[in-house]
C-alpha positions, 0 to 999 in steps of 0.5 A: 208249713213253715214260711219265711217273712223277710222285712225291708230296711233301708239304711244309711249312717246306722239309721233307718232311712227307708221301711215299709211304713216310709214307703206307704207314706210317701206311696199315699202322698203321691196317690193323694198329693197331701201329707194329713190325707196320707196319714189319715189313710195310715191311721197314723198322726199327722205328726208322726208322718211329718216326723217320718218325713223329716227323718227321710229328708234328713238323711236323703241327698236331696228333699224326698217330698216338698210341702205347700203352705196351705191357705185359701187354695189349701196345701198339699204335699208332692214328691220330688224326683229323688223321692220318684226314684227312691220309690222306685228303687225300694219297690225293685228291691221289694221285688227281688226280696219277694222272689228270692223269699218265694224259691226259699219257701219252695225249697224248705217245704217240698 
């Protein structure tokens, strides 16, 4: 059987603004309201996630995340509302690339 995969890449200027693996970490974020349990979850570092996040900041509007300092209360780490909308936004489009990817599947394997 033959199967198309489709990947999504978001991007802006020539640089990648949004893929999955940006998507996870800001979808772990929300979950868990820290940036180090996000990455942990990821099995990523917590300075590749840092640097992934810095690379959507850099290229977004507006600030997709905003991190606490941590200290005696601890930090965390939350989305803004752009980060809410841009989230959204990937998961409509994730949406519709699924549906179109499924009718070409159908379509080359009858």
């Amino acid at each position: 059987m033959i199967e198309v995969e489709c990947r999504i890449f978001i991007k802006k200027d020539k640089q990648i603004y949004l893929d999955q693996t940006k998507i996870n970490l800001l979808l772990h974020i929300q979950q868990n309201g820290s940036l180090r349990s996000a990455a942990k979850i990821m099995g990523i570092s917590y300075q590749h996630a840092w640097n992934l996040i810095n690379d959507m900041n850099t290229v977004a509007v507006e600030p997709l995340i905003i991190k606490q300092r941590g200290g005696t209360s601890g930090g965390g780490a939350t989305l803004t509302s752009s980060g809410l909308r841009v989230l959204n936004e990937y998961q409509q489009i994730e949406k519709q690339v699924n549906v179109f990817v499924k009718q070409i599947n159908a379509e080359i394997n009858m």
